[in-house]
OpenMM code with the backbone's topology and positions (N, CA, C; nanometers):
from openmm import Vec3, app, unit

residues = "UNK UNK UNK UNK UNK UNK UNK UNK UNK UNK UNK UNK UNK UNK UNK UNK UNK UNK UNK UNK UNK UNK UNK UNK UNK UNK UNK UNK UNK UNK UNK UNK UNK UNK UNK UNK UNK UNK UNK UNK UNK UNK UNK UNK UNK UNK UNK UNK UNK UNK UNK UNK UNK UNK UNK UNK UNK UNK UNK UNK UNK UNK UNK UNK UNK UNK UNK UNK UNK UNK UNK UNK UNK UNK UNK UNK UNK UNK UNK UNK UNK UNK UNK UNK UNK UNK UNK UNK UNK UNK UNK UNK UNK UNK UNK UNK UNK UNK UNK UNK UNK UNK UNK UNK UNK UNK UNK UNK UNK UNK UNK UNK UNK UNK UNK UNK UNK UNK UNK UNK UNK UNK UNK UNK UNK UNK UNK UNK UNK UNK UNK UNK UNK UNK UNK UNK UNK UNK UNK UNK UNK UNK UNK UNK UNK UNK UNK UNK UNK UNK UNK UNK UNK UNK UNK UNK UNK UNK UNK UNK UNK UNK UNK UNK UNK UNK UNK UNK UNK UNK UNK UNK UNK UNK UNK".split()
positions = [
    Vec3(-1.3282, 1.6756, 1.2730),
    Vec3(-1.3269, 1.5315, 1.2748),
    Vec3(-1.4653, 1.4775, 1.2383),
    Vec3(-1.5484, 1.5426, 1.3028),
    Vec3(-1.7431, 1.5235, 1.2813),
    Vec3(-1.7122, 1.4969, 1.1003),
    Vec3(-1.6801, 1.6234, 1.0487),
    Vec3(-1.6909, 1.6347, 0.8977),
    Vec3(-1.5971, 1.5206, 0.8472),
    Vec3(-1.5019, 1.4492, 0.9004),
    Vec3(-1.4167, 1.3697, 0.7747),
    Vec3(-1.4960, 1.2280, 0.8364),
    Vec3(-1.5671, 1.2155, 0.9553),
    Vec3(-1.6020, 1.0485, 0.9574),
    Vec3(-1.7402, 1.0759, 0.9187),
    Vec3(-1.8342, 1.1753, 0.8990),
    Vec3(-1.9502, 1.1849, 0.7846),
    Vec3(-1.9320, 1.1416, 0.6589),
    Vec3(-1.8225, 1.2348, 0.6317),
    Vec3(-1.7823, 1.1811, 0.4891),
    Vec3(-1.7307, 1.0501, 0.4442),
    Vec3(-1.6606, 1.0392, 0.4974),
    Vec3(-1.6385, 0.8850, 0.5319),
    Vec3(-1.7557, 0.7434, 0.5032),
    Vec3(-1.8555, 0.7818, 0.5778),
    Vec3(-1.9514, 0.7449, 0.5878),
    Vec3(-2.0355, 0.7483, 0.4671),
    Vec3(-2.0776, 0.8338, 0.4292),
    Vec3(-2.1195, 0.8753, 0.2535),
    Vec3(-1.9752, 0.8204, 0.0978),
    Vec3(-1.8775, 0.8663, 0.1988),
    Vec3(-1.8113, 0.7528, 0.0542),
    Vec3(-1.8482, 0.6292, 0.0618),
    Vec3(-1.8182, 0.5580, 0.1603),
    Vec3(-1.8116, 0.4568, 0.1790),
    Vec3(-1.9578, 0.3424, 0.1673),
    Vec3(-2.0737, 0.4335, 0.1398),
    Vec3(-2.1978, 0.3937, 0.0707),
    Vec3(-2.2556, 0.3656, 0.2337),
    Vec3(-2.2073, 0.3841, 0.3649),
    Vec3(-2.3056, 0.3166, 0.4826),
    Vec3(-2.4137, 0.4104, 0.4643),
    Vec3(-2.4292, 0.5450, 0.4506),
    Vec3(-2.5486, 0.5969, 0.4570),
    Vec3(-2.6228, 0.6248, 0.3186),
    Vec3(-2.7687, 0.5632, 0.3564),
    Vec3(-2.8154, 0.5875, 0.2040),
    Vec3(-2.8628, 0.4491, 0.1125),
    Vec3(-2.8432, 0.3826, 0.1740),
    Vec3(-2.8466, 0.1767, 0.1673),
    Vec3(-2.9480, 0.1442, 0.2197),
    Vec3(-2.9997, 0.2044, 0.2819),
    Vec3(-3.1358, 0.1845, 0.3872),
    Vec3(-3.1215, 0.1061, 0.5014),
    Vec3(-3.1389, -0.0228, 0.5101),
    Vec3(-3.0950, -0.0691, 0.6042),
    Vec3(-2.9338, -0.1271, 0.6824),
    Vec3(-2.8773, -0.1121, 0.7989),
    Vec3(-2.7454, -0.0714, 0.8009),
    Vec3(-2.7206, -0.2486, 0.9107),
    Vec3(-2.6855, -0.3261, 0.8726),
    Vec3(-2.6372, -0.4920, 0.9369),
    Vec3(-2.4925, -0.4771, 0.9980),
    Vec3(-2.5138, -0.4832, 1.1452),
    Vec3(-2.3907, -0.5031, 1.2181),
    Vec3(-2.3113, -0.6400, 1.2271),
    Vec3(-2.2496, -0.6701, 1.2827),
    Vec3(-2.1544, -0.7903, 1.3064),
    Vec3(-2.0921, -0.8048, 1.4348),
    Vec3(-2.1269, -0.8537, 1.5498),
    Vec3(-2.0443, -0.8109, 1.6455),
    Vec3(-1.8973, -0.8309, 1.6621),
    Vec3(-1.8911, -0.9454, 1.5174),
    Vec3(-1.7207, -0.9838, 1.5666),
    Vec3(-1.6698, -0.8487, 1.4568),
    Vec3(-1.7365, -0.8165, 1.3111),
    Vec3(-1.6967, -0.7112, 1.2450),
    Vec3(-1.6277, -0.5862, 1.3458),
    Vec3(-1.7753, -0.5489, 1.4888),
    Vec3(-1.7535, -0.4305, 1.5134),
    Vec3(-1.6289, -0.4304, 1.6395),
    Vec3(-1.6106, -0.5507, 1.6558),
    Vec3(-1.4681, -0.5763, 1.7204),
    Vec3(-1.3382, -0.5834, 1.6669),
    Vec3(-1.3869, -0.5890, 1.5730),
    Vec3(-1.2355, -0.6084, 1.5094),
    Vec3(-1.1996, -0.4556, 1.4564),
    Vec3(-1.2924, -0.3808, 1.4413),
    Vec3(-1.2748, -0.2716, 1.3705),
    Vec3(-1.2755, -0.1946, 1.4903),
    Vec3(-1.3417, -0.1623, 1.6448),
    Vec3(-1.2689, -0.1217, 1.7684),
    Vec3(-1.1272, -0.1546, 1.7598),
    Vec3(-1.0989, -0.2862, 1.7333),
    Vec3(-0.9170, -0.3312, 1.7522),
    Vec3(-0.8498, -0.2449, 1.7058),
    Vec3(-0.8541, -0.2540, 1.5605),
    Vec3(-0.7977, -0.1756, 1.4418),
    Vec3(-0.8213, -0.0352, 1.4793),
    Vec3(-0.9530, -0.0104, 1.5218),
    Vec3(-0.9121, 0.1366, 1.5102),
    Vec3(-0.8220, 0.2204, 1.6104),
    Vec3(-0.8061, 0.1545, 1.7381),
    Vec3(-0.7428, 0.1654, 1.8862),
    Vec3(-0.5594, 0.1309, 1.8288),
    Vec3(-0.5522, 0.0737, 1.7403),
    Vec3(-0.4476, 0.0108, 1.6610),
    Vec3(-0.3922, 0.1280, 1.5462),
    Vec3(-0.4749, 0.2033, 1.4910),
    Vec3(-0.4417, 0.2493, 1.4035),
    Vec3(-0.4231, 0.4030, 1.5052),
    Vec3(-0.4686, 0.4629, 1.5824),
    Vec3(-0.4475, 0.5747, 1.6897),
    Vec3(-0.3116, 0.5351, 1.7121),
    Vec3(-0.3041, 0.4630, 1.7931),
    Vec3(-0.1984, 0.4286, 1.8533),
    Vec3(-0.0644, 0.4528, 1.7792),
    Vec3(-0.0499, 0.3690, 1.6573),
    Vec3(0.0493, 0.3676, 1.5532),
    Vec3(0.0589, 0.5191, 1.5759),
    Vec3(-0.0496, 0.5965, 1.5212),
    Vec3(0.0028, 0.7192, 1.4560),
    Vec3(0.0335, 0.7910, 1.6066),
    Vec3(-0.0097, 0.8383, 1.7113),
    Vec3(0.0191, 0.8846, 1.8227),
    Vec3(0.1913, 0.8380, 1.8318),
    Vec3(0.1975, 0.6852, 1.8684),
    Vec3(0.3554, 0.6499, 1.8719),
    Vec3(0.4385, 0.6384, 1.7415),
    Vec3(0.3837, 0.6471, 1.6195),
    Vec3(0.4718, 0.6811, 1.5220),
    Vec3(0.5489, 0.8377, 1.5126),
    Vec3(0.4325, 0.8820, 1.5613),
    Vec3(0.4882, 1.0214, 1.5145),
    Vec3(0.6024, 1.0921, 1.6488),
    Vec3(0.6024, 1.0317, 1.7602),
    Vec3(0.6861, 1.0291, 1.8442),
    Vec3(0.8537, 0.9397, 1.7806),
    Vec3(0.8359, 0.8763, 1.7681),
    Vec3(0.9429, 0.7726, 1.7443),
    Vec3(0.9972, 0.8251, 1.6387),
    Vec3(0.8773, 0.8922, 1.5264),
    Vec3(1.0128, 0.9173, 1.4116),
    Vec3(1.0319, 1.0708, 1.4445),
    Vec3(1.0222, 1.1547, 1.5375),
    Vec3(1.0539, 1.3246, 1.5762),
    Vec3(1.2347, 1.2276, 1.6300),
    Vec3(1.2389, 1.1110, 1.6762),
    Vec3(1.3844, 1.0307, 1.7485),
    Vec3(1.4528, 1.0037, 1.6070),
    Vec3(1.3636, 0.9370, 1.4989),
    Vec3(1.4373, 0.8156, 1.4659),
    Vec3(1.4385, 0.8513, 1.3026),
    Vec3(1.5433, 0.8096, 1.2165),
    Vec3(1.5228, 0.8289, 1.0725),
    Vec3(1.4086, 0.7398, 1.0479),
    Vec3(1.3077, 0.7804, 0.9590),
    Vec3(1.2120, 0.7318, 0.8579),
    Vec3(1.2295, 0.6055, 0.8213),
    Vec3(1.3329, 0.5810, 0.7599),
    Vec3(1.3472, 0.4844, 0.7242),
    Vec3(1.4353, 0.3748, 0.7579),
    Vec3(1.4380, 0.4008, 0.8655),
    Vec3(1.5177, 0.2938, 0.9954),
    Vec3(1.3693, 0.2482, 1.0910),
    Vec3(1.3044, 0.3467, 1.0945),
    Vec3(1.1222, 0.2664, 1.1482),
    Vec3(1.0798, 0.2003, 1.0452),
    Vec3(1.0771, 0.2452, 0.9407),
    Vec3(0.9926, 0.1566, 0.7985),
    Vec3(1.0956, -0.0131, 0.8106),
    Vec3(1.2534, 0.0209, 0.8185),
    Vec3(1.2741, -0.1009, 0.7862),
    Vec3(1.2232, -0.2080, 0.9004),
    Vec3(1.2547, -0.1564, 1.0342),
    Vec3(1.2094, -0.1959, 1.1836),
    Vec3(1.0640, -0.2710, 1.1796),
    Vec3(0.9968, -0.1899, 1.0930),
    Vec3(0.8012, -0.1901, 1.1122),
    Vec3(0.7822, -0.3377, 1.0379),
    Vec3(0.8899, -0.2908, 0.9112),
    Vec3(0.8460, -0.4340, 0.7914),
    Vec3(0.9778, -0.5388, 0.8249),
    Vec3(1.0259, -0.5408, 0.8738),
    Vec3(1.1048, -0.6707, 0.9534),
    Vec3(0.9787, -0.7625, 1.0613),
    Vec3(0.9405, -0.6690, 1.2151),
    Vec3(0.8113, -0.7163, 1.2583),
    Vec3(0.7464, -0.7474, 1.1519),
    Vec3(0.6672, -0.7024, 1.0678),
    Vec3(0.5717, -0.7691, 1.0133),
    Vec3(0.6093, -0.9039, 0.9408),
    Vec3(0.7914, -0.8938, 0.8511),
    Vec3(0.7494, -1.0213, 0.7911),
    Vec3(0.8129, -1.1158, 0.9225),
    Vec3(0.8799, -1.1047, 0.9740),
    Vec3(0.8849, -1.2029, 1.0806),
    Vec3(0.7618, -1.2375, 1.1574),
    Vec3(0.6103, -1.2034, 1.1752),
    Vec3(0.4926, -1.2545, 1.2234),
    Vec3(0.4596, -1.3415, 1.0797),
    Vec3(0.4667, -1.2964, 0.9643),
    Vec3(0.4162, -1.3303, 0.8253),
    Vec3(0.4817, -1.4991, 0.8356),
    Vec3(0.6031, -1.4879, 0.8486),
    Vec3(0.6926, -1.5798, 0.8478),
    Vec3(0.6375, -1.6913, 0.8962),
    Vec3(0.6011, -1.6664, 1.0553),
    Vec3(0.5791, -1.7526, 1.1589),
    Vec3(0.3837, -1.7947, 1.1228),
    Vec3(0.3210, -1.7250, 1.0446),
    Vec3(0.1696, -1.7454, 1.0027),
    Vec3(0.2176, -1.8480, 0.8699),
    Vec3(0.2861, -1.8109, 0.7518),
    Vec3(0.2795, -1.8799, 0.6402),
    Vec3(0.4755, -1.8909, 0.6070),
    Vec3(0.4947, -2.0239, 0.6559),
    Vec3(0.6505, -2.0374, 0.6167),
    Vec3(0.6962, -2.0235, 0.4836),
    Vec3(0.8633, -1.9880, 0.4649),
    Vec3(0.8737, -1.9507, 0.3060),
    Vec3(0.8798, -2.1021, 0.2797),
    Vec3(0.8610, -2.2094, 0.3061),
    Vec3(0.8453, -2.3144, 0.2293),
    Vec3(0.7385, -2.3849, 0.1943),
    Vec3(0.6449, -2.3329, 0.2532),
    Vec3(0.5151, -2.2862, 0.2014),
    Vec3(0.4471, -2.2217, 0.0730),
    Vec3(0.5257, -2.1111, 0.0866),
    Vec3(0.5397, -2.0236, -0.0375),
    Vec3(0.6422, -2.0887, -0.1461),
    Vec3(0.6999, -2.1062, -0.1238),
    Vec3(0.8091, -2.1666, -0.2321),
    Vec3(0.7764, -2.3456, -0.2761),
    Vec3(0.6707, -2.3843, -0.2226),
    Vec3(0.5713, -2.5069, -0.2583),
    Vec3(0.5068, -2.5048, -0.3349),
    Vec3(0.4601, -2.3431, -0.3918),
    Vec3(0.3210, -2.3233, -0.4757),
    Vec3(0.3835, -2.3275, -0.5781),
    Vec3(0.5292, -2.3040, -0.6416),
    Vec3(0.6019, -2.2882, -0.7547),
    Vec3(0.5528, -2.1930, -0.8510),
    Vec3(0.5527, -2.0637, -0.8260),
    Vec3(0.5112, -1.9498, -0.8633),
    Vec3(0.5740, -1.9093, -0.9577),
    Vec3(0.5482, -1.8435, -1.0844),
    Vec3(0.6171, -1.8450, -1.2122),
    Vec3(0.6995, -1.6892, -1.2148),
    Vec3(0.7757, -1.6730, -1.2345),
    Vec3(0.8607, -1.5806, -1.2439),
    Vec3(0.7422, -1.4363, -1.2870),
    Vec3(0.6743, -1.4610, -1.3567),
    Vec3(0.5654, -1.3474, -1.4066),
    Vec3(0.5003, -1.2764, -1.2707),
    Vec3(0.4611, -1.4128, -1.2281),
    Vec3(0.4005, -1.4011, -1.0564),
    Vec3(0.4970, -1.3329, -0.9247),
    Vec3(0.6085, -1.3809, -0.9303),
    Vec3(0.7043, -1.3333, -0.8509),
    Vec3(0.7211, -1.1612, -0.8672),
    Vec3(0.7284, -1.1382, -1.0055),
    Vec3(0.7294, -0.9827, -1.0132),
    Vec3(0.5800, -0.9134, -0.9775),
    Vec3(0.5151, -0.9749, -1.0193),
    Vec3(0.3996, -0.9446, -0.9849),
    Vec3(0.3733, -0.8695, -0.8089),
    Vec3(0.4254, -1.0098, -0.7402),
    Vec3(0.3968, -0.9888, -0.5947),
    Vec3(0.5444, -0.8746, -0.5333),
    Vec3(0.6153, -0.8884, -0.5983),
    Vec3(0.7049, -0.7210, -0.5864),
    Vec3(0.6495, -0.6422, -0.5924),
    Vec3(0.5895, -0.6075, -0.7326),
    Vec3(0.6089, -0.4780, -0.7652),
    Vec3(0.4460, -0.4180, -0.6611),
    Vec3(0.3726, -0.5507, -0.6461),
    Vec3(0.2516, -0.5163, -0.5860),
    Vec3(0.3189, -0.4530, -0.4275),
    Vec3(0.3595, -0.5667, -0.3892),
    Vec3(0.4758, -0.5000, -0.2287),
    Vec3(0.5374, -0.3849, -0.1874),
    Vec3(0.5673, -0.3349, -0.3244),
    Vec3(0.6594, -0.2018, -0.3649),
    Vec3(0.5269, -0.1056, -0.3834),
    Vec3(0.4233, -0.1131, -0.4137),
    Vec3(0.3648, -0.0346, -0.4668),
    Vec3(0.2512, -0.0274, -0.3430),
    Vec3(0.1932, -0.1005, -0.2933),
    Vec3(0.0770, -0.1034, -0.2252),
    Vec3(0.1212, -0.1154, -0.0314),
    Vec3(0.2265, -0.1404, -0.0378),
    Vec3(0.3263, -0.1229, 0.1145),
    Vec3(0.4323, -0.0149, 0.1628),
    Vec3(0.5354, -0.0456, 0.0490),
    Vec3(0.6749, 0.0516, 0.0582),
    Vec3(0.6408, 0.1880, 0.0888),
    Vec3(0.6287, 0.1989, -0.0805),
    Vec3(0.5824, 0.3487, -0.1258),
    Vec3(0.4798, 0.4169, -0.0153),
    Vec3(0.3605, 0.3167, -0.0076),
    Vec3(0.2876, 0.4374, 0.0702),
    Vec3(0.3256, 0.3957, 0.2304),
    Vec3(0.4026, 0.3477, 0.2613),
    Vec3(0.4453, 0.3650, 0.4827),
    Vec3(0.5590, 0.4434, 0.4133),
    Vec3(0.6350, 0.4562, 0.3089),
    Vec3(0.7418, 0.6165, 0.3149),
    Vec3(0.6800, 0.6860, 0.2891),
    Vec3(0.6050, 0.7001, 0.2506),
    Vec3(0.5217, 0.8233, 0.2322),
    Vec3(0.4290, 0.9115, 0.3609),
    Vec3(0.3652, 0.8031, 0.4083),
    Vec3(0.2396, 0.7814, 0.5412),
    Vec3(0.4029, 0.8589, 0.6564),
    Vec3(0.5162, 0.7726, 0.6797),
    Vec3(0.6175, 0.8361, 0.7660),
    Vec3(0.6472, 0.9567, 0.7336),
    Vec3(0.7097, 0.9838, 0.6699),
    Vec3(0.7444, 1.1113, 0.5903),
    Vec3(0.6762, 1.2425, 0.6445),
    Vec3(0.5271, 1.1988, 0.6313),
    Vec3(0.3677, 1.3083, 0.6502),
    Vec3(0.3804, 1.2782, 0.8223),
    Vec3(0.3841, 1.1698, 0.9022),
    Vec3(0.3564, 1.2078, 1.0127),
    Vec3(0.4941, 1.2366, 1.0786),
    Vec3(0.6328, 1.2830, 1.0394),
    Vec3(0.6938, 1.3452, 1.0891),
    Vec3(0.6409, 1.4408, 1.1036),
    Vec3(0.5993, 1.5199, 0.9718),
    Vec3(0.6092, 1.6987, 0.9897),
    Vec3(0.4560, 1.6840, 1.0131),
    Vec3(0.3837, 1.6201, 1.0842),
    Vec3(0.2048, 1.6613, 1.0874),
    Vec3(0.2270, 1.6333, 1.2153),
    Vec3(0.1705, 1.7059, 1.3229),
    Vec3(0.1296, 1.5769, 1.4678),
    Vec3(0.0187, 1.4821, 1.4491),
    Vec3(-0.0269, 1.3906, 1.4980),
    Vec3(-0.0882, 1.3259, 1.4692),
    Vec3(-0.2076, 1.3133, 1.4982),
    Vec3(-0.3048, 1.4210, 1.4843),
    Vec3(-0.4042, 1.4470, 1.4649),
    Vec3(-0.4344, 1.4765, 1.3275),
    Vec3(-0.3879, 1.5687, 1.2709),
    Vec3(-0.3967, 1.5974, 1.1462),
    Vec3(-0.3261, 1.4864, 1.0309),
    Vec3(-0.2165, 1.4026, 1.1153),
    Vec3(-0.2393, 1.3052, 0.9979),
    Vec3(-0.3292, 1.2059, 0.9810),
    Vec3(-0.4006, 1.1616, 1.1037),
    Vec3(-0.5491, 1.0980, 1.0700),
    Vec3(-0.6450, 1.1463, 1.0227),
    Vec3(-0.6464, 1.2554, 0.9569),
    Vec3(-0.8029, 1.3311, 0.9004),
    Vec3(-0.7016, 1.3190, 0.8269),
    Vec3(-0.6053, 1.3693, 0.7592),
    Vec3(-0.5611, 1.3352, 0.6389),
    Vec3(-0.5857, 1.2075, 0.5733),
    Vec3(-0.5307, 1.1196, 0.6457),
    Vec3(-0.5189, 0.9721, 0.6147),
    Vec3(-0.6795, 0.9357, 0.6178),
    Vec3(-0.8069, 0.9990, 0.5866),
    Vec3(-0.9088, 0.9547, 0.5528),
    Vec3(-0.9340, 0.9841, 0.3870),
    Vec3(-0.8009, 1.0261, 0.3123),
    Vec3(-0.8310, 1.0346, 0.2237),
    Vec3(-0.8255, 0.9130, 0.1240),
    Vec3(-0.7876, 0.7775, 0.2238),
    Vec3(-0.7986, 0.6854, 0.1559),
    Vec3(-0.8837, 0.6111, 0.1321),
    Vec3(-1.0145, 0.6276, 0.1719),
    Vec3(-1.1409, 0.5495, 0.1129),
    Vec3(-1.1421, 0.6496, -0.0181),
    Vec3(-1.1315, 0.8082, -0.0451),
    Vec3(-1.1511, 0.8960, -0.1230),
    Vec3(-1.1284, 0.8285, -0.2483),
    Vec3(-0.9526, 0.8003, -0.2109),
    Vec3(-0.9137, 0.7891, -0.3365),
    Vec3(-0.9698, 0.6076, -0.3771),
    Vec3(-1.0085, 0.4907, -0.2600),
    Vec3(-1.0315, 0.4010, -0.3517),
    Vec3(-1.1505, 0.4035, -0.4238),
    Vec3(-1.2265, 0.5170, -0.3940),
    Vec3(-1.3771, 0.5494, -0.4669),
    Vec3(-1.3269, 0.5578, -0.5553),
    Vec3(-1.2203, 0.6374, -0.6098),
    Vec3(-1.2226, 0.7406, -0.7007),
    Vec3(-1.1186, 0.7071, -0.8181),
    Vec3(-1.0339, 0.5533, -0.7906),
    Vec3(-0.9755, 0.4951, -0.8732),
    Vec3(-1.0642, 0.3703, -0.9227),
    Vec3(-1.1866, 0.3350, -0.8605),
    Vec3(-1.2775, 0.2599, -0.8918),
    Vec3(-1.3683, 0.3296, -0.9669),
    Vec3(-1.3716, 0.4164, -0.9870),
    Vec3(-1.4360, 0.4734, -1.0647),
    Vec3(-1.3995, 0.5083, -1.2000),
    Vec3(-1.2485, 0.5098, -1.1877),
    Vec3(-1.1861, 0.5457, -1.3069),
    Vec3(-1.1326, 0.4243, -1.4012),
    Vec3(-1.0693, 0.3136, -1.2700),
    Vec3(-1.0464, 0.2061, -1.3597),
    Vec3(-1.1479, 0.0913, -1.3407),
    Vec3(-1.2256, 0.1068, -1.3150),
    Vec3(-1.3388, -0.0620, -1.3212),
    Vec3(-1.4673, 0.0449, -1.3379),
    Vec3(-1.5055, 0.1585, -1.3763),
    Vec3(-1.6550, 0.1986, -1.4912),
    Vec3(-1.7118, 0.2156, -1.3791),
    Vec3(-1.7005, 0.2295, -1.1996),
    Vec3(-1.8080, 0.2425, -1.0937),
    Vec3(-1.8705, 0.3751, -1.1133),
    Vec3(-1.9838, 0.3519, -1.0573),
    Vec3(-2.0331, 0.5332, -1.0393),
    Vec3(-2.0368, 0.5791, -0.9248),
    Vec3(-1.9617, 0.6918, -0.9314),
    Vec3(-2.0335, 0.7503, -0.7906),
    Vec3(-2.1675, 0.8110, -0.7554),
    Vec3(-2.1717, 0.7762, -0.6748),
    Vec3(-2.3534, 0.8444, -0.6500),
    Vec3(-2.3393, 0.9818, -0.5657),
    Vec3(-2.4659, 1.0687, -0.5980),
    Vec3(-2.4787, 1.1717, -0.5092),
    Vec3(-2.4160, 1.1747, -0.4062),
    Vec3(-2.4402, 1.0803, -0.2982),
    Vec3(-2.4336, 1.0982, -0.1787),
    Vec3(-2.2673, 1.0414, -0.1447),
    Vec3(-2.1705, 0.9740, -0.2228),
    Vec3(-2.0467, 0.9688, -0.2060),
    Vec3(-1.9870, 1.0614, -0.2562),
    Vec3(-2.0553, 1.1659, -0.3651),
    Vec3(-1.9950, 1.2760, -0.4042),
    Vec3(-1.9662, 1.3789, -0.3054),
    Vec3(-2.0895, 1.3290, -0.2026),
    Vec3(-2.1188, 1.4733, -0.1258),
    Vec3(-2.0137, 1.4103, -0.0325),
    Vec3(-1.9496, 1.2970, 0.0037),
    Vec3(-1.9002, 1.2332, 0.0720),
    Vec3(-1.7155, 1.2876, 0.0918),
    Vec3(-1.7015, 1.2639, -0.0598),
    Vec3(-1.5296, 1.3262, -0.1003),
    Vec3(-1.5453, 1.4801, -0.0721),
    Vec3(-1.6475, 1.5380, -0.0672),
    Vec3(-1.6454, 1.6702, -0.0813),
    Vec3(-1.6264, 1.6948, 0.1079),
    Vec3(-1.7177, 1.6299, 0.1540),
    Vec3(-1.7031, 1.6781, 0.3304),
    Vec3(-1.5278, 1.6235, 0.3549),
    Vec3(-1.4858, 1.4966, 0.3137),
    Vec3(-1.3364, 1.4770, 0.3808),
    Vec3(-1.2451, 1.5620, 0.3058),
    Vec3(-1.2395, 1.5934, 0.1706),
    Vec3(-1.1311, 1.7256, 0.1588),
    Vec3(-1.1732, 1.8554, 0.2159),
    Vec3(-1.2975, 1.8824, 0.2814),
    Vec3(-1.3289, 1.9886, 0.3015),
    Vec3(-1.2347, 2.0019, 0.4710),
    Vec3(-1.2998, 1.8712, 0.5138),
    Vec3(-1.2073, 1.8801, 0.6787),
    Vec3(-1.0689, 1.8704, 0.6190),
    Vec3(-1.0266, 1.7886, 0.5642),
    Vec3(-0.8621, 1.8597, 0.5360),
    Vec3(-0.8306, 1.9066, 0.5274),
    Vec3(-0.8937, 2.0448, 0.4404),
    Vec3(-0.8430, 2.1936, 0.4104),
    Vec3(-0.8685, 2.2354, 0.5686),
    Vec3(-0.9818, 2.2270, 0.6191),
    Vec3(-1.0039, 2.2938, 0.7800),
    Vec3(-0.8791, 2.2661, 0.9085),
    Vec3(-0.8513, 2.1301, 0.9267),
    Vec3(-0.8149, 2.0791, 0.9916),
    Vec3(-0.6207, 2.1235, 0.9575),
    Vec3(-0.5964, 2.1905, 0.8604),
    Vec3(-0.4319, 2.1707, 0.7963),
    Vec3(-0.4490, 2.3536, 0.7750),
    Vec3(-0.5499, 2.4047, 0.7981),
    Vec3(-0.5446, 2.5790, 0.8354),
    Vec3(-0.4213, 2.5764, 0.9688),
    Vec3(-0.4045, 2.6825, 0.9526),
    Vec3(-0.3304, 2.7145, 1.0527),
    Vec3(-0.4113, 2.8047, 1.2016),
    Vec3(-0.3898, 2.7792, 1.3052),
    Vec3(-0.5131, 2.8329, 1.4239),
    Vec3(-0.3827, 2.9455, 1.4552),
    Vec3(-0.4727, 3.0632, 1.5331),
    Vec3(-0.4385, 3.1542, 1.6350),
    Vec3(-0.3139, 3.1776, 1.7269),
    Vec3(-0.2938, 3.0617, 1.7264),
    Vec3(-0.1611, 3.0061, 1.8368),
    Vec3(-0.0326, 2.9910, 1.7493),
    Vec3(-0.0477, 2.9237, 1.5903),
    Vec3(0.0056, 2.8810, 1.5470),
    Vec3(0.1429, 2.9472, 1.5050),
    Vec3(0.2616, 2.9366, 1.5383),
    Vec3(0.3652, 3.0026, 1.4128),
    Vec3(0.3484, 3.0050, 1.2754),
    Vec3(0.4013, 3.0708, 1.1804),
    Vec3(0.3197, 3.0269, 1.0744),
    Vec3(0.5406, 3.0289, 1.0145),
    Vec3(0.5075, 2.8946, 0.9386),
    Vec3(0.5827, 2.7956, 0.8805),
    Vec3(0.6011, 2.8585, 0.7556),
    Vec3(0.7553, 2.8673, 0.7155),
    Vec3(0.7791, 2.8737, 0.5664),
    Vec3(0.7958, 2.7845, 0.5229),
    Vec3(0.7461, 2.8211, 0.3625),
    Vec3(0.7134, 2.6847, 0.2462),
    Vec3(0.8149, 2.6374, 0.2306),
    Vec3(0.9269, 2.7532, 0.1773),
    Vec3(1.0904, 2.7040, 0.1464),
    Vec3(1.1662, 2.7632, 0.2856),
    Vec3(1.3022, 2.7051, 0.2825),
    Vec3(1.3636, 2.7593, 0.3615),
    Vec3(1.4289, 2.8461, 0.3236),
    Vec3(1.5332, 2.8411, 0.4424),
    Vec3(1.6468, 3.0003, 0.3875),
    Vec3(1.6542, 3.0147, 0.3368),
    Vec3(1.6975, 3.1935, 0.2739),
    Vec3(1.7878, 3.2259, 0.1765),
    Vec3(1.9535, 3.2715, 0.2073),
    Vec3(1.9919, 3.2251, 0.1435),
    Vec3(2.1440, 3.2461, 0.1828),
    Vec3(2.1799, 3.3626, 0.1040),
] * unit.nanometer
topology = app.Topology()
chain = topology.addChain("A")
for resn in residues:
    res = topology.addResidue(resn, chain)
    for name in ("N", "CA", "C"):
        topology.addAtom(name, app.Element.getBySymbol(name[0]), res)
């Protein structure tokens, strides 16, 4: 864990900037979130060992747009007169940047307990380095290089199999 929130830390440019500016409401909100984001995965990964995948996903994104609802009404939204270009737009963005990855994120913390899917799931600063880099010309620097390198390194560590472990086939039966 030491190794994926180092790395973390080096992608994410905090070390190496020189001087480092707190926020106290920042570092509260990010206690929230992070006590928030444990939690999820601790009780996600319980709930879906009960529940189909995608009977929590629909459950999860019902709560959410029903809070969404009650923050910004659809007549609100349907005030701005949004052009059909836009409408697909905010789909395919929904579909792409929500759907896809909580079936995916469920999926992984069925078969992971949820330890290992949070060191996993640090591979997402990785990859927004690393699509910023590819599609908007960013550079990575030394020290975020060395950064992606410590969080896949704890992934490979952390997704070994220990001493205790059964060891799991890739495929199943043969009949």
């Amino acid at each position: 864990m030491a190794l994926a929130i180092t790395g973390i830390a080096l992608v994410s440019g905090i070390c190496g900037q020189g001087r480092l500016q707190l926020n106290s409401v920042g570092i509260i909100a990010a206690l929230i979130a992070a006590f928030s984001f444990a939690f999820y995965n601790v009780g996600g990964h319980y709930i879906l060992l009960r529940y189909d995948r995608w009977t929590v996903l629909l459950y999860t994104t019902m709560a959410a747009s029903l809070f969404w609802i009650a923050i910004n009404p659809p007549t609100r939204i349907l005030a701005a007169h949004y052009s059909f270009a836009a409408w697909m737009f905010l789909f395919l963005f929904a579909m792409l940047s929500v759907l896809v990855p909580f079936a995916c994120y469920f999926a992984g913390l069925q078969r992971l307990d949820p330890t290992k899917a949070i060191i996993v799931s640090c591979l997402e600063p990785v990859f927004s380095i690393l699509i910023a880099a590819a599609a908007l010309k960013e550079v990575i620097g030394p020290l975020q290089a060395l950064g992606v390198l410590m969080v896949l390194s704890a992934i490979v560590v952390v997704q070994r199999p220990t001493r205790g472990d059964l060891a799991i086939p890739i495929t199943g039966p043969v009949d």
